[in-house]
C-alpha positions as CSV (number, residue, x, y, z in Angstrom):
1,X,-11.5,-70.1,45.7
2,X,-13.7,-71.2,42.6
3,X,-16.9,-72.6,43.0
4,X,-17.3,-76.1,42.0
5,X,-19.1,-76.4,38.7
6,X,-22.1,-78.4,39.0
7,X,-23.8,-79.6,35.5
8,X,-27.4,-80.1,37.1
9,X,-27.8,-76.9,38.7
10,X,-26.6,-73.9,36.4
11,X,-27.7,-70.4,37.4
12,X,-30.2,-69.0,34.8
13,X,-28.3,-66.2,32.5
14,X,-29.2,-62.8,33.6
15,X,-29.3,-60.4,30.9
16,X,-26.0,-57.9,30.8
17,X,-27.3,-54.2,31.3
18,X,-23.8,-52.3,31.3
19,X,-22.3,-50.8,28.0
20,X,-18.8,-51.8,28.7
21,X,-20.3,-55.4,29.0
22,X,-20.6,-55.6,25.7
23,X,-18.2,-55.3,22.4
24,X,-18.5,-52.9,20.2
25,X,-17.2,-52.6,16.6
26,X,-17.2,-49.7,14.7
27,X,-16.1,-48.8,10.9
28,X,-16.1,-46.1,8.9
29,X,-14.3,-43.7,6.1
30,X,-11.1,-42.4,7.0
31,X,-10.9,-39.0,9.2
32,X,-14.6,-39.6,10.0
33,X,-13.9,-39.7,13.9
34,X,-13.4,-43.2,14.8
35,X,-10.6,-43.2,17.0
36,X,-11.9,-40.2,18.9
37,X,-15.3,-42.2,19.3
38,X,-13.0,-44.8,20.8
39,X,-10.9,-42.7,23.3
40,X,-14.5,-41.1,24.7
41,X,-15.1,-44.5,26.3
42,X,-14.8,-44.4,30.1
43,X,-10.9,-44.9,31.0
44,X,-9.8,-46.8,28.2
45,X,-6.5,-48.7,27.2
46,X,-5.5,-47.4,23.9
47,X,-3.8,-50.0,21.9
48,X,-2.5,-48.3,19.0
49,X,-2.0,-50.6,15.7
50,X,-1.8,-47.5,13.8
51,X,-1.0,-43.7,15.0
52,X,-4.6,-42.0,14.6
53,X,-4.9,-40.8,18.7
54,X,-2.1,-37.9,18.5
55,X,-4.3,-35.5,19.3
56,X,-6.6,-37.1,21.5
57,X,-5.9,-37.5,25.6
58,X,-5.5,-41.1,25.8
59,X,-2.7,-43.7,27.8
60,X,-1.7,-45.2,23.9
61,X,0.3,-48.6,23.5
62,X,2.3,-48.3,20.6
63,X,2.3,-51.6,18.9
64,X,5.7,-52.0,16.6
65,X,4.4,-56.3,15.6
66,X,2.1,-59.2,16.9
67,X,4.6,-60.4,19.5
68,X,4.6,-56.8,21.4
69,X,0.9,-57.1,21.9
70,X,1.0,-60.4,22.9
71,X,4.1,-59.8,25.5
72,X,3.2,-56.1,27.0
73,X,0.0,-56.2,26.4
74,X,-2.3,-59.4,26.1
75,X,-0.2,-61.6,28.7
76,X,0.5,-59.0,31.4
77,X,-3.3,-57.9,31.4
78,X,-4.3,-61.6,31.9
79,X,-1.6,-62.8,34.4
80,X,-3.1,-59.3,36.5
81,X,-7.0,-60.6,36.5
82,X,-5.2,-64.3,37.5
83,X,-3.6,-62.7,40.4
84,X,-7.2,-60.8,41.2
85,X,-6.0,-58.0,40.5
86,X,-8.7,-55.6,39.7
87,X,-7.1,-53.6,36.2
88,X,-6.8,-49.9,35.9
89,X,-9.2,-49.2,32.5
90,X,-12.6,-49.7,32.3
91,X,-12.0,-50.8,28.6
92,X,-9.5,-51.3,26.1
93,X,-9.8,-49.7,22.3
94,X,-8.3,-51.6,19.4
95,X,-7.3,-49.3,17.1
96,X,-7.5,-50.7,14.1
97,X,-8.5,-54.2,13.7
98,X,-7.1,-53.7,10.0
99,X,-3.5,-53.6,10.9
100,X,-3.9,-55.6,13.9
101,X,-5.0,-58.6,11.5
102,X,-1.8,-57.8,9.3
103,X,0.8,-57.5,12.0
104,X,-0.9,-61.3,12.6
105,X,-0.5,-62.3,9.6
106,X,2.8,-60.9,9.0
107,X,4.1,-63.3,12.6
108,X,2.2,-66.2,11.8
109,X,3.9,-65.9,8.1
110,X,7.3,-65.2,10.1
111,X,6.6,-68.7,12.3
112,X,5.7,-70.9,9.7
113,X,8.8,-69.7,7.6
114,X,6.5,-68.8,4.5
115,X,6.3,-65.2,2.4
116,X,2.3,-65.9,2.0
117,X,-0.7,-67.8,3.9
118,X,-1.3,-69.1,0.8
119,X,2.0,-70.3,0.6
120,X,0.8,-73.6,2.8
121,X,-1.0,-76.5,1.4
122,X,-5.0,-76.9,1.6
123,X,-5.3,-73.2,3.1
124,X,-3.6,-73.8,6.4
125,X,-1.8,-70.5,6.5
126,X,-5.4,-68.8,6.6
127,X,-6.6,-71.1,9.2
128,X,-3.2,-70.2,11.1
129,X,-3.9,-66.8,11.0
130,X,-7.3,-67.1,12.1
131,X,-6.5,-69.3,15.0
132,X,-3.7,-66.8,16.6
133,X,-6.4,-63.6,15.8
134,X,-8.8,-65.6,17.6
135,X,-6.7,-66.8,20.3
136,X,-5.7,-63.4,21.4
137,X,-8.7,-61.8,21.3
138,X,-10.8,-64.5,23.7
139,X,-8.2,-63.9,25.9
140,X,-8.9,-60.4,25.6
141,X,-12.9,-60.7,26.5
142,X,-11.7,-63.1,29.4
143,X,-10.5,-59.5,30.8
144,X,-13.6,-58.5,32.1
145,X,-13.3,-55.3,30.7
146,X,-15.1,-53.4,27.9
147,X,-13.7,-53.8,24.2
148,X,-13.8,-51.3,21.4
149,X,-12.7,-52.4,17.7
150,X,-12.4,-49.5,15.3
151,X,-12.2,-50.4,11.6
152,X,-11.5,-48.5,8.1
153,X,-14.6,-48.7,5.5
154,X,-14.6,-50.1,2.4
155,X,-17.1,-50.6,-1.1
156,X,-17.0,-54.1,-1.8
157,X,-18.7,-56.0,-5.1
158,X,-20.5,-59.2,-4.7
159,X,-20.9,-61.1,-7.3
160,X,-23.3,-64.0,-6.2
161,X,-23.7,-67.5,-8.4
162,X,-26.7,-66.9,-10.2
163,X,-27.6,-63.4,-9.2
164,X,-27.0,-59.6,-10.1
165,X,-24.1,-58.3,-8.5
166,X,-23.9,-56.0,-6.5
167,X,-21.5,-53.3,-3.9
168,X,-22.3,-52.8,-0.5
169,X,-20.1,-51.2,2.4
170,X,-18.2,-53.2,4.9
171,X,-15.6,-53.5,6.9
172,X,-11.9,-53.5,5.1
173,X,-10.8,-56.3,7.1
174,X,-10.2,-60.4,5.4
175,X,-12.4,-62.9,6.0
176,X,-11.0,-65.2,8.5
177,X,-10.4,-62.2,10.6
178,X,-14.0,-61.0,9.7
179,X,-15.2,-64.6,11.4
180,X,-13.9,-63.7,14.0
181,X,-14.4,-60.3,15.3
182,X,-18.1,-59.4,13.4
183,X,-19.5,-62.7,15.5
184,X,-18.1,-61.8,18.9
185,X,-19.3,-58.1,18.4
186,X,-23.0,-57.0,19.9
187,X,-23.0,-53.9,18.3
188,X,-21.4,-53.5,15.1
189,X,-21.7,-49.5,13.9
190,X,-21.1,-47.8,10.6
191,X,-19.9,-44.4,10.4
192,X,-21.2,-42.3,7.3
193,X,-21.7,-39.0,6.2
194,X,-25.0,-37.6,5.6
195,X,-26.0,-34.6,3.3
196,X,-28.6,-32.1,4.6
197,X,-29.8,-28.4,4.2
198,X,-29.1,-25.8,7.2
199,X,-31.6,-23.0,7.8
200,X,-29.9,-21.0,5.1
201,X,-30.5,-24.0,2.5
202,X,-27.0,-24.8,2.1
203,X,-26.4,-28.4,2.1
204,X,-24.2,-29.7,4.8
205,X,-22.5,-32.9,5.6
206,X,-23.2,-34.3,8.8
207,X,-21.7,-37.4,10.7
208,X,-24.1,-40.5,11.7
209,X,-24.0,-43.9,13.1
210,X,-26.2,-46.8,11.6
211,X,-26.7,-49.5,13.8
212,X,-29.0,-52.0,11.2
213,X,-28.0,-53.3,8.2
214,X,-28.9,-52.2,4.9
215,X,-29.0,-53.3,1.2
216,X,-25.9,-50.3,1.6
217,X,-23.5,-50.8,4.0
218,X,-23.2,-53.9,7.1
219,X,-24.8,-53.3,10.0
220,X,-26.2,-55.1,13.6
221,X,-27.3,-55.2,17.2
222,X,-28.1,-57.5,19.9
223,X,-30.4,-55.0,21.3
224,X,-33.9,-55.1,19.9
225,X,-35.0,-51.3,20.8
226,X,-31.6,-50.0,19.2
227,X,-32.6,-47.3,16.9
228,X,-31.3,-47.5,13.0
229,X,-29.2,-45.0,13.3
230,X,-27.8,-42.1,15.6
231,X,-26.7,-38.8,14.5
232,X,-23.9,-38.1,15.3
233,X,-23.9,-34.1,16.4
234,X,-20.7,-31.8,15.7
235,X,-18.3,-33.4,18.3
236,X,-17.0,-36.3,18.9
237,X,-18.0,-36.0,22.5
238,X,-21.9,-35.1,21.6
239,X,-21.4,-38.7,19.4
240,X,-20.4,-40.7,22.7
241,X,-23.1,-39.1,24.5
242,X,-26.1,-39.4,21.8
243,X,-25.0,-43.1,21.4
244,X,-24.4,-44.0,25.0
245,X,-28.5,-42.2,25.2
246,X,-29.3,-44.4,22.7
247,X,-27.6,-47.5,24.5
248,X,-29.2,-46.7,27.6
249,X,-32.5,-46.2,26.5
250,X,-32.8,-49.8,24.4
251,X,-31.8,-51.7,28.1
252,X,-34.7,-49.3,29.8
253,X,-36.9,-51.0,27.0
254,X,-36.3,-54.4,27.1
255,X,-34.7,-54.6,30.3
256,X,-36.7,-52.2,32.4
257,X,-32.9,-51.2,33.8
258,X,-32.1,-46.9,34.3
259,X,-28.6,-47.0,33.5
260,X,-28.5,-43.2,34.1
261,X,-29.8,-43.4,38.2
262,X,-27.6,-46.4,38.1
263,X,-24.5,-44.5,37.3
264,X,-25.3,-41.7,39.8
265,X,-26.0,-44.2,42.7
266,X,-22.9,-46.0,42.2
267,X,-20.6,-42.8,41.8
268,X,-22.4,-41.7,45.0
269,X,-21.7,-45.1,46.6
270,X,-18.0,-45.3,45.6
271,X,-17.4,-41.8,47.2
272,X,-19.1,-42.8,50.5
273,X,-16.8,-46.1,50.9
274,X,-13.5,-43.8,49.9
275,X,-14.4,-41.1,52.6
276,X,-14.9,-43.9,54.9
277,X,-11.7,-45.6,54.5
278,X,-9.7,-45.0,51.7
279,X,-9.2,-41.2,51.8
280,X,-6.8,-39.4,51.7
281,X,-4.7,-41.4,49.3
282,X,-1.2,-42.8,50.2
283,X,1.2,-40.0,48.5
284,X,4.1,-42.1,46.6
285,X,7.3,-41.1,47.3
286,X,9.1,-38.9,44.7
287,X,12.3,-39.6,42.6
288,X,14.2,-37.9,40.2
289,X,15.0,-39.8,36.6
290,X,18.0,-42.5,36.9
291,X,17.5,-42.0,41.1
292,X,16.5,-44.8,43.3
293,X,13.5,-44.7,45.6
294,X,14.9,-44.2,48.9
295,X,14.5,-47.3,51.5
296,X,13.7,-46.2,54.8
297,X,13.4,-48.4,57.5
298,X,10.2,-49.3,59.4
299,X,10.0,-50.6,62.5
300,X,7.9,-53.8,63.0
301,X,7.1,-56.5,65.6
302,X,9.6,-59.6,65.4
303,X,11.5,-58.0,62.5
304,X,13.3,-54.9,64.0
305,X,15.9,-55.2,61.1
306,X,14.1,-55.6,58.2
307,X,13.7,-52.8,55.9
308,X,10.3,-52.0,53.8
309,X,10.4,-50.2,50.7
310,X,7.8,-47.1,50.6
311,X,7.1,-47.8,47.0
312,X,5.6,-51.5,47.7
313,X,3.7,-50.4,51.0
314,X,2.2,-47.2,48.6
315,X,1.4,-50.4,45.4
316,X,0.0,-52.7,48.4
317,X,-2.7,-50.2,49.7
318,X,-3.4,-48.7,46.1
319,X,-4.8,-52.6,45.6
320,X,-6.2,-52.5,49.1
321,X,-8.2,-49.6,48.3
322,X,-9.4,-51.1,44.8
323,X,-10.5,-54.4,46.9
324,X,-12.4,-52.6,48.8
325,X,-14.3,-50.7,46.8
326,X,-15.4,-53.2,44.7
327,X,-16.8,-55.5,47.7
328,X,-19.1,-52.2,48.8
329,X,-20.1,-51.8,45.4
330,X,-20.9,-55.8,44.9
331,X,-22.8,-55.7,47.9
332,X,-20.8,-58.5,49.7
333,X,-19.8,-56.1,52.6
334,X,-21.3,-53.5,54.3
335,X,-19.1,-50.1,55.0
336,X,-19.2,-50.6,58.6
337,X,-18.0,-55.0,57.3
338,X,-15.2,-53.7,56.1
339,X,-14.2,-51.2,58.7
340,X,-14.2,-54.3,60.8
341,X,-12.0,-56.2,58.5
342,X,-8.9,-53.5,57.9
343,X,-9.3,-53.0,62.5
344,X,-9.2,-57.1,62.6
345,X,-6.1,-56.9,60.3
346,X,-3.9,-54.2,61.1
347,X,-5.3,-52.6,64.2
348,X,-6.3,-48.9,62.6
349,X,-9.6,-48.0,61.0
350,X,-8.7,-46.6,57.5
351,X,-6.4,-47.9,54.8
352,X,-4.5,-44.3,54.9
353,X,-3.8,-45.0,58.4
354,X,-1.3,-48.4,57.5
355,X,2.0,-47.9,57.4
356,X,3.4,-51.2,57.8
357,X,3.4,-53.3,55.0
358,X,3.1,-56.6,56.2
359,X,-0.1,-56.1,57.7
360,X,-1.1,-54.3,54.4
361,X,-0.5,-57.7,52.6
362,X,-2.2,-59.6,55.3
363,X,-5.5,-57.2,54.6
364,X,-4.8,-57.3,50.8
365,X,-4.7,-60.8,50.8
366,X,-7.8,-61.0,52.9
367,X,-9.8,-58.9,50.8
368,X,-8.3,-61.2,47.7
369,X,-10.2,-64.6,49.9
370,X,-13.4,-61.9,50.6
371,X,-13.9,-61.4,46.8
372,X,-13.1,-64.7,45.6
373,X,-15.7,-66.3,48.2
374,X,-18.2,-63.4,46.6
């Protein structure tokens, strides 16, 4: 149950100290590695405007038009977090924002009946456009999850009134769009290539990330100890790794938080509460394509007759098991709590130990109250 909101007493802002709790945007020249920059970001849900992840090892949405994303992608995510469900990706990676804001377009444009935005009266088929981009996406932040938007590069001239002109590097994206997505974004990167000598002399391109803005190319960071740039390395991997360094090192800085002993006491935590009571996992029953999952019956008190299907008791306790994780790791109950709460609720010790699925929905649901309370 929600707390009640109270105008006179709101809960000073503590300063987020987690990568994925902020949104990153990153642009760059074609082939420079963008998209396997995205994919090295902890469990992420690939949504793929365009095909650049065939050779990468990432779960890919392919996304034909506007209305796909919205229906099997946008809405069932957010009806999942209403439920309090906890979601299987740690972040999701929009890949590109450039076709993304045209598949927009091209709906809103299909909707309003017209070829063009400019095709309405006093510039409302822009400000349609913009309204459905930004729609979508705050639902998107409302995840809870981290959010990666990958963009193409391009040399753009200004011409301001009264001044020299001039060309500077941003994103290829249009400006309503650009409204949107640059303002929401804490770290926006640029992607370039570099030319340096080797130890033979030869000169050498090398890949690196620019985190400030330049006269050059568009640039920016909520973070004051971010450096101005970050080389990239050779990989894709070493990139992730020498920027998440980076990342990690700014929060130490202003924040006085060690990301890196917080990550190894939380994966050290999480695999104390599984051996406690999640382990081993439930095995899912196997079936054959175009086979049905076989029904077998299981006996319960009061409803001898009533048959349960091994495939919701197996998608009960997977949800059980996420639950409980997450209140250890929140610190709203103890290991020792929460054996206590899955004995209370269906009379064995672990969650691998439940095999009736009623009770497994009774604990679920309990766990469900638990985290709401917390």
């Amino acid at each position: 149950m929600a707390k009640e909101f109270d105008i006179f007493n709101i809960p000073l802002n503590q300063p987020k100290t987690q990568l994925k709790d902020y949104i990153v945007f990153l642009y760059a020249p074609p082939k420079w590695g963008k998209s396997s920059f995205g994919a090295r970001f902890g469990n992420p849900l690939f949504v793929a405007f365009e095909p650049g992840y065939k050779a990468l090892p990432v779960r890919p949405v392919d996304v034909i038009d506007w209305k796909y994303f919205v229906k099997q992608v946008v809405d069932p995510l957010e009806k999942a977090v209403q439920e309090g469900k906890t979601l299987p990706y740690d972040y999701i990676v929009i890949d590109t924002v450039d076709k993304a804001s045209a598949m927009c377009r091209e709906y809103v444009c299909k909707r309003e009946g017209i070829a063009h935005e400019s095709d309405l009266e006093w510039g409302k088929g822009f400000a349609y456009v913009k309204d459905e981009y930004d729609k979508q996406m705050l639902r998107i932040c409302k995840l809870g999850i981290g959010i990666i938007q990958i963009s193409h590069a391009e040399l753009k001239t200004f011409k301001p009134k009264g001044k020299d002109e001039y060309t500077k590097m941003v994103p290829s994206i249009p400006k309503g769009i650009r409204e949107i997505v640059l303002p929401l974004s804490n770290l926006i990167l640029y992607g370039d290539l570099k030319t340096t000598k080797n130890d033979d002399g030869e000169l050498v391109e090398e890949r690196v990330m620019y985190c400030r803005e330049t006269a050059d190319f568009e640039a920016g960071c909520h973070l004051v100890y971010m450096p101005s740039h970050i080389d990239f390395g050779k990989s894709p991997q070493e990139g992730y790794n020498n920027f998440v360094k980076a990342f990690n090192e700014a929060i130490f800085k202003e924040f006085g938080v060690d990301n890196n002993k917080l990550d190894a006491t939380e994966h050290k935590q999480t695999e104390e509460i599984k051996e406690t009571i999640v382990d081993p996992p439930v095995k899912e029953p196997e079936t054959k394509p175009g086979v049905p999952i076989d029904v077998k019956p299981i006996e319960k008190q009061g409803e001898p007759d009533k048959e349960i299907d091994t495939q919701d008791l197996s998608n009960i306790l997977k949800e059980v098991n996420t639950k409980s994780v997450a209140l250890y790791k929140s610190k709203a109950k103890t290991t020792q709590e929460l054996v206590d709460i899955i004995e209370q609720c269906t009379g064995v010790k672990k969650v691998s130990s439940i095999k009736d699925a009623k009770k497994a929905q009774i604990l679920l649901d309990k766990l469900i109250e638990l985290e709401d309370v917390a």
